[in-house]
C-alpha positions as CSV (number, residue, x, y, z in Angstrom):
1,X,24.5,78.2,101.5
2,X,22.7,75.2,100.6
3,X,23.3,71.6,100.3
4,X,21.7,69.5,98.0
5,X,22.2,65.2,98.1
6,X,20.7,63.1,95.6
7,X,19.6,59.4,96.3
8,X,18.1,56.5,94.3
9,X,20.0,56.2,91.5
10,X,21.4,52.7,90.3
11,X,21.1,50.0,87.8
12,X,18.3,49.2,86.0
13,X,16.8,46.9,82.7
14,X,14.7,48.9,80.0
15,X,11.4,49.4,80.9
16,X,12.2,49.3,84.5
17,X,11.2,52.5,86.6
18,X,13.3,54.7,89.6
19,X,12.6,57.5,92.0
20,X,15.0,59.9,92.2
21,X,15.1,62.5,95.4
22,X,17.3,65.3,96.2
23,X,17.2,66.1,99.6
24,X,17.9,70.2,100.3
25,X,19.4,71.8,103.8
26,X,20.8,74.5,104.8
27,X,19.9,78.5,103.8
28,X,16.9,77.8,101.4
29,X,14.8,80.9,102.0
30,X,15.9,82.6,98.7
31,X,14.7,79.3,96.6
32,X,12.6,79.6,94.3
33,X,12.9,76.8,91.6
34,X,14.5,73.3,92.2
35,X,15.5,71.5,89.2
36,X,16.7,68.3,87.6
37,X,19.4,68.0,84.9
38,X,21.2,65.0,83.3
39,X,24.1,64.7,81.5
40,X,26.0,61.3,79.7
41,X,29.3,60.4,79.1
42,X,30.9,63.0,76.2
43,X,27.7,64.9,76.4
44,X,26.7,68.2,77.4
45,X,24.7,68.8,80.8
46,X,20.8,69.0,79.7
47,X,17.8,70.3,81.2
48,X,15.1,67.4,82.5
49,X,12.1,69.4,84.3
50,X,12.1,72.1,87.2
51,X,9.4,73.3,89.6
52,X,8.4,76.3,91.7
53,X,9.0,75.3,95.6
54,X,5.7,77.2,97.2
55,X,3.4,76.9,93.9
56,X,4.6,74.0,92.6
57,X,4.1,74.6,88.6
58,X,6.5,72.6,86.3
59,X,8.3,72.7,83.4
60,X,9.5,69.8,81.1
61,X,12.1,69.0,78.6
62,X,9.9,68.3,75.6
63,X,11.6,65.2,74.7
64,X,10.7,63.6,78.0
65,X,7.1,62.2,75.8
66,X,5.6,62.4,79.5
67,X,7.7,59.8,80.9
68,X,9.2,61.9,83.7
69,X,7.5,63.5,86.4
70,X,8.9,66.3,89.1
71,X,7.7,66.8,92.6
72,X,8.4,68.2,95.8
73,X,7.7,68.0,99.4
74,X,8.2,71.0,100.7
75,X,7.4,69.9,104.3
76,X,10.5,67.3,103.9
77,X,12.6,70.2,101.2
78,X,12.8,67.4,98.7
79,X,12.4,67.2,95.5
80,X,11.4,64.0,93.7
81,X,11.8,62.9,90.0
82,X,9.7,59.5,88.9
83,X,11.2,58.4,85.7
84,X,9.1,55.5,84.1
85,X,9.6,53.3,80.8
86,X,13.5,54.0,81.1
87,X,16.0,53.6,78.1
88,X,19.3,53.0,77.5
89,X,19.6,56.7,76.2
90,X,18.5,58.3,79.7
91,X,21.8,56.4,81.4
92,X,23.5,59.6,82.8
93,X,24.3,61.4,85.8
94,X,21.4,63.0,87.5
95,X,21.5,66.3,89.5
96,X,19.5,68.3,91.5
97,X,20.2,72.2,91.2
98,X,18.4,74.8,92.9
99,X,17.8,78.7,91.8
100,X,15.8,81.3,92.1
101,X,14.3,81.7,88.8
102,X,12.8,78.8,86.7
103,X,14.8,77.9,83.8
104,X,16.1,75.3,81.8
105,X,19.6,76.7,81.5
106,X,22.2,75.3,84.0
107,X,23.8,78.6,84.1
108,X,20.4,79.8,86.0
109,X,21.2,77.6,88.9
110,X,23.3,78.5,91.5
111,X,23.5,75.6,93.9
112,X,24.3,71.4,92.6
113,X,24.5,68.3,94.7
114,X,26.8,65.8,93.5
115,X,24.9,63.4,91.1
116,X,23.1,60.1,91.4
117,X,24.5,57.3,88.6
118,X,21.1,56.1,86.5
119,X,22.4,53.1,84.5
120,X,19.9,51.8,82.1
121,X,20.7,47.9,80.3
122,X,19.5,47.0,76.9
C-alpha cells in the first residue's frame, strides 16, 4: 500500500504564496499519476492539477489562470504544488492522491493522505 502525508499548509493574507508537498512511501511501483485536489467547507472535492511520476507531463484545472504549478521529485517521491497570488476562494483542504491513470476525477485515485488546511484572509 501506499502512504501519502501532506505538509505546508497554513494561514495566509491574499496575495501571499505556499508550497504544498506530499510526501509518498511505501509500495509505489504501480504509480503512475500523483495528483492534487481541494475541496471547501459544503463543497464538493475538486480536481487542482496531476502529473505523470517518470515523464512528468501535467494537467491543470482550467480555472487555475496559471496560478498553480505541480511538481515532483521523484528522487525524494514527492510531489509539490506552488500556489501563488492566493484568494480567499482557494481556502480548502488540500490532498495529495495517487493512481495509476491521469485523471481529474477523484474516483480515478486509489490512494489519499489526509489533507493539509490552506486558510486564505481577505
Amino acid at each position: 500500500q501506499v502512504q501519502l502525508v501532506e505538509s505546508g499548509g497554513g494561514l495566509v493574507q491574499a496575495g501571499a504564496s505556499l508550497r504544498l508537498s506530499c510526501s509518498a512511501s511505501g509500495r509505489t511501483f504501480g504509480t503512475y499519476a500523483m495528483a492534487w485536489f481541494r475541496q471547501a467547507p459544503g463543497k464538493e472535492r475538486e480536481f487542482v492539477a496531476c502529473i505523470t511520476w517518470s515523464g512528468g507531463a501535467t494537467y491543470y484545472r482550467g480555472s487555475m489562470k496559471g496560478r498553480f504549478t505541480i511538481s515532483r521529485d521523484s528522487a525524494k517521491n514527492t510531489v509539490y504544488l506552488q500556489m501563488n497570488s492566493l484568494k480567499a476562494e482557494d481556502t480548502a483542504v488540500y490532498y495529495c492522491a495517487t493512481g495509476t491513470k491521469m485523471s481529474d476525477n477523484s474516483r480515478d485515485y486509489s490512494y489519499w493522505g489526509q489533507g493539509t488546511q490552506v486558510t486564505v484572509s481577505s
